[in-house]
TORDRENDREN-904371 format. One line per 2 residues: number of its first residue (from 0); their letters; for each residue x, z, y of C-alpha. Coordinates in steps of 0.02 Angstrom, whole numbers, plus 50000, padded with zeros to 5 digits. Layout:
<nodes>
NUM = a = X Z Y ~ ...
</nodes>
This chain:
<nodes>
0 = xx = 50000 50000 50000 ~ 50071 49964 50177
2 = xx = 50093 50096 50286 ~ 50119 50160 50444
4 = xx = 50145 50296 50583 ~ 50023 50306 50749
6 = xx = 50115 50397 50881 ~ 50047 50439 51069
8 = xx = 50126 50504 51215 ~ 50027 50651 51255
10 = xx = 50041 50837 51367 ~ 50059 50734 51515
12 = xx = 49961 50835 51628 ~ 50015 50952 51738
14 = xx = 49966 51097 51829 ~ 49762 51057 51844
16 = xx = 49782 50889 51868 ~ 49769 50822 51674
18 = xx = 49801 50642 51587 ~ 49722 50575 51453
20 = xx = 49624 50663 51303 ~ 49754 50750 51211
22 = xx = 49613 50824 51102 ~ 49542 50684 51045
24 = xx = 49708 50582 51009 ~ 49775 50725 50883
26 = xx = 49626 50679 50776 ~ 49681 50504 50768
28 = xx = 49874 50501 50783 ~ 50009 50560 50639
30 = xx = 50132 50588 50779 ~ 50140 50675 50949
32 = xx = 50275 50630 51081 ~ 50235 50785 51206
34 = xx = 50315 50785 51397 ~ 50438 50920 51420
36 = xx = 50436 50950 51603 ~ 50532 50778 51684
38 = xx = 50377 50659 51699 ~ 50260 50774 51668
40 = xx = 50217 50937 51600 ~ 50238 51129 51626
42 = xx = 50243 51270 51514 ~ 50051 51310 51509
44 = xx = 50030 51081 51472 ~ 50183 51087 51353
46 = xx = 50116 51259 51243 ~ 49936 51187 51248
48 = xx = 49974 51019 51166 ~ 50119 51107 51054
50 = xx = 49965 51229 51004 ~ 49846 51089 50978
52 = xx = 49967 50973 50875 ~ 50023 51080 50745
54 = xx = 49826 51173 50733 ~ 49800 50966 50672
56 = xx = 49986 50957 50553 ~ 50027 50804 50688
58 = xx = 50219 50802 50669 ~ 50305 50817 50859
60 = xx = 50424 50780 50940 ~ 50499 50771 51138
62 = xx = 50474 50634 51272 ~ 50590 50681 51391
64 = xx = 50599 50575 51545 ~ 50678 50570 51744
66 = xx = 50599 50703 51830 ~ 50497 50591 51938
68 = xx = 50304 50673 51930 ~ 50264 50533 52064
70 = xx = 50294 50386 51975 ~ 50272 50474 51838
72 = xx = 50450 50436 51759 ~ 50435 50238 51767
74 = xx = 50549 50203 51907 ~ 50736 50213 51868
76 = xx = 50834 50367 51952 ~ 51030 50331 51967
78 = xx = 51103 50439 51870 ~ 51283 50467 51792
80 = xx = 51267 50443 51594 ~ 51331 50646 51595
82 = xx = 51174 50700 51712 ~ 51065 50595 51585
84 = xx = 51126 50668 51413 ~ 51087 50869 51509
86 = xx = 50938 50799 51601 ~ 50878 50761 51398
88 = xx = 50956 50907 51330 ~ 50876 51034 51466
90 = xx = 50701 50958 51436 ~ 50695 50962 51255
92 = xx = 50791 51132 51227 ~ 50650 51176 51360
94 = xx = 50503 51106 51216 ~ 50592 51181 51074
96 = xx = 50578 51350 51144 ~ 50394 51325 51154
98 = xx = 50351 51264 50987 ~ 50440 51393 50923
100 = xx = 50323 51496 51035 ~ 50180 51403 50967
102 = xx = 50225 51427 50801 ~ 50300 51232 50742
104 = xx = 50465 51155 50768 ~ 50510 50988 50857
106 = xx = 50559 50866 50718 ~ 50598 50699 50855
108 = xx = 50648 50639 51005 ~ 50565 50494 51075
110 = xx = 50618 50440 51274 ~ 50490 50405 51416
112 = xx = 50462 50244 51512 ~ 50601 50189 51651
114 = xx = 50724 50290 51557 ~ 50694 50216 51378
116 = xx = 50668 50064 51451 ~ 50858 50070 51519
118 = xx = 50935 50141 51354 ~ 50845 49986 51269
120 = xx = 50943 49868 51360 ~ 51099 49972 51406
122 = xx = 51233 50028 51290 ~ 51320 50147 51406
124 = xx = 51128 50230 51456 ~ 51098 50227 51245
126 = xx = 51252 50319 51210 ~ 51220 50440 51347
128 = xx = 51041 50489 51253 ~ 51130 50483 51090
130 = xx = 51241 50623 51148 ~ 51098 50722 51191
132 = xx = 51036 50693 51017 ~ 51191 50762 50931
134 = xx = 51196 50908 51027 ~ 51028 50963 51018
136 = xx = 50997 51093 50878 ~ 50871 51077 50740
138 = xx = 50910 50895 50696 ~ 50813 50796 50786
140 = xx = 50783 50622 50734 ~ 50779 50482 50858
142 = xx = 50631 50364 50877 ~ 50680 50218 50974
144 = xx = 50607 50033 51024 ~ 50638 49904 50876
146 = xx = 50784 49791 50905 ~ 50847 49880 51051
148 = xx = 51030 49943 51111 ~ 50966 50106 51098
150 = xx = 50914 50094 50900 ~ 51081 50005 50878
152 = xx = 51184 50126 50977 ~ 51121 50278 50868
154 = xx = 51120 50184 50704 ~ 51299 50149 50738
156 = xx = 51323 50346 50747 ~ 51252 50382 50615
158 = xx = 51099 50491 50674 ~ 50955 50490 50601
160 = xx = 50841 50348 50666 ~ 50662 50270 50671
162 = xx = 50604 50122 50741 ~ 50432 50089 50843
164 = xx = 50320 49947 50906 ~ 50186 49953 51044
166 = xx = 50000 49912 50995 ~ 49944 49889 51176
168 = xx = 50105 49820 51267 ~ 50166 49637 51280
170 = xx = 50347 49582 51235 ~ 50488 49470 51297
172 = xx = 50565 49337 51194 ~ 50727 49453 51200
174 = xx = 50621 49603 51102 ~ 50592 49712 51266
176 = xx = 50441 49778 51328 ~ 50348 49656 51467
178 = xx = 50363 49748 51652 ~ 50207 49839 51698
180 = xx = 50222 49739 51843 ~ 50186 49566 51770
182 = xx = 49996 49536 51717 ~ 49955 49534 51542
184 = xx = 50085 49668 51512 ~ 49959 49802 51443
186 = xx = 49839 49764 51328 ~ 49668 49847 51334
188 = xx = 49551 49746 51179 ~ 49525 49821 51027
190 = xx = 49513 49683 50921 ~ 49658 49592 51007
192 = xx = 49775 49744 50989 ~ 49710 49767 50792
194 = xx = 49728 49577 50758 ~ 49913 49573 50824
196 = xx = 49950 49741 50732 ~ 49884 49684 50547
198 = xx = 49978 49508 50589 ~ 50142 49589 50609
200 = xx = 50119 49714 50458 ~ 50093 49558 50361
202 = xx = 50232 49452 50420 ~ 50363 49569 50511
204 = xx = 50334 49451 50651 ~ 50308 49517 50827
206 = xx = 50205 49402 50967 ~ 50296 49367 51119
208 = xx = 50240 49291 51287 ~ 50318 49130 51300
210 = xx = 50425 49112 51136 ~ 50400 49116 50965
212 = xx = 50367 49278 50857 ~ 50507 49388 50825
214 = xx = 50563 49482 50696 ~ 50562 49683 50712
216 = xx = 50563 49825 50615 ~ 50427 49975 50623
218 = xx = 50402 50167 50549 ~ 50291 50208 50697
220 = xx = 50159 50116 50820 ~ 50131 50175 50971
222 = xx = 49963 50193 51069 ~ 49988 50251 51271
224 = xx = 49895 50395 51298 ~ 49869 50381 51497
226 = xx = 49786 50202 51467 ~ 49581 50228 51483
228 = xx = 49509 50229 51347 ~ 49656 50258 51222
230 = xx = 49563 50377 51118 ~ 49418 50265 51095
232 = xx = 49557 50112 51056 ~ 49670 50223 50942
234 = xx = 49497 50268 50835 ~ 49469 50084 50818
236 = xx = 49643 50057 50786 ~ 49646 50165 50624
238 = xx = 49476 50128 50571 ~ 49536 49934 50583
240 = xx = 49699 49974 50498 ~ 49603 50072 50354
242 = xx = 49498 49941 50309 ~ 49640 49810 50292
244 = xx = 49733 49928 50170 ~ 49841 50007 50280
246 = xx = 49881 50225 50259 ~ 49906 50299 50426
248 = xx = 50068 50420 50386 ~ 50165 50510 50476
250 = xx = 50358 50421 50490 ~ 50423 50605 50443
252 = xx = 50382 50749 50372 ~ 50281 50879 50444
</nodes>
């Protein structure tokens, strides 16, 4: 039977402002990439969605990002590689002090927006994030974009690694994700997102916009959850998935 992983970035409130329906995306998703404090998230958000993950055995892991709550960690912040690799470290030591709060343990580390988007395409930003990783007790595994320099950079390091595609985001011919900024780069249908995710578990083939499929590899999908309506497009998702054969598992343990 084919398989798969459905992970969400989630805990992304902060303070009383809150984003997205955490609840109702831990009954769907195997996997929970929570904000530790950079992007998003305090200590009340970050115990709350620790609390509420393992309460549903969703396996967890950290998201850290630049600690840019107004753009909500998609713009890049210069940054020496060093300041990256504590920026990461400081966030997720700052998670893994919570879940053990809460009760569970941190098992991943996945990073947010404009700074994964950098370590996919730059080795020096990679390398800087697989420092982090290596230093970070409780081995933590990495979850990184498919067929990026930051999957390639870890691999080479021999740390323990897992790859992820995005249901709902467009790609480039060159295997990165389509800028926000260009139209078409999200993708809100059901069906269309379900179709193009049962295509590529069938084939290994990705779609991209202008170019023909690629190939990439996948333990994990990921589902954004600050796009409306996720939750209602991540129950479709597995209930689409399910019926063409597919198990929804976690990519690790619990």
């Amino acid at each position: 039977m084919r398989q798969i992983d459905l992970n969400a970035d989630l805990g992304e409130g902060y303070g009383p402002w809150t984003m997205g329906e955490d609840a109702r995306m831990l009954e769907v998703v195997t996997s929970a990439n929570l904000a530790c404090g950079g992007h998003a998230g305090d200590p009340e958000t970050m115990f709350t969605a620790l609390s509420l993950a393992a309460a549903r055995g969703v396996v967890i892991g950290a998201h850290p990002g630049y600690a840019d709550r107004e753009g909500f960690g998609r713009r890049v912040i210069p940054m020496e590689p060093a300041a990256i690799t504590r920026m990461v470290v400081a966030q997720t030591a700052a998670l893994q002090g919570l879940a053990a709060l809460a009760g569970t343990e941190l098992r991943y580390l996945k990073p947010h927006g404009a700074l994964s988007g950098l370590a996919a395409a730059n080795p020096v930003i990679a390398g800087a994030i697989a420092d982090a990783l290596a230093a970070l007790p409780g081995g933590l595994a990495l979850l990184a974009i498919s067929g990026t320099a930051l999957e390639q950079t870890a691999l080479a390091r021999g740390l323990p690694v897992f790859s992820e595609i995005f249901a709902d985001r467009a790609y480039l011919p060159d295997g990165q994700l389509m800028p926000r900024s260009r139209p078409g780069a999200v993708l809100h249908d059901a069906d269309e997102i379900s179709e193009r995710l049962i295509g590529y578990l069938d084939s290994g083939l990705m779609p991209v916009a202008g170019g023909d499929p690629i190939p990439l590899n996948a333990h994990s999908v990921c589902i954004h959850g600050d796009t409306p309506g996720a939750a209602d497009l991540a129950l479709r998702l597995r209930d689409r998935l399910a019926a063409a054969g597919v198990a929804i598992r976690p990519f690790l343990p619990g």
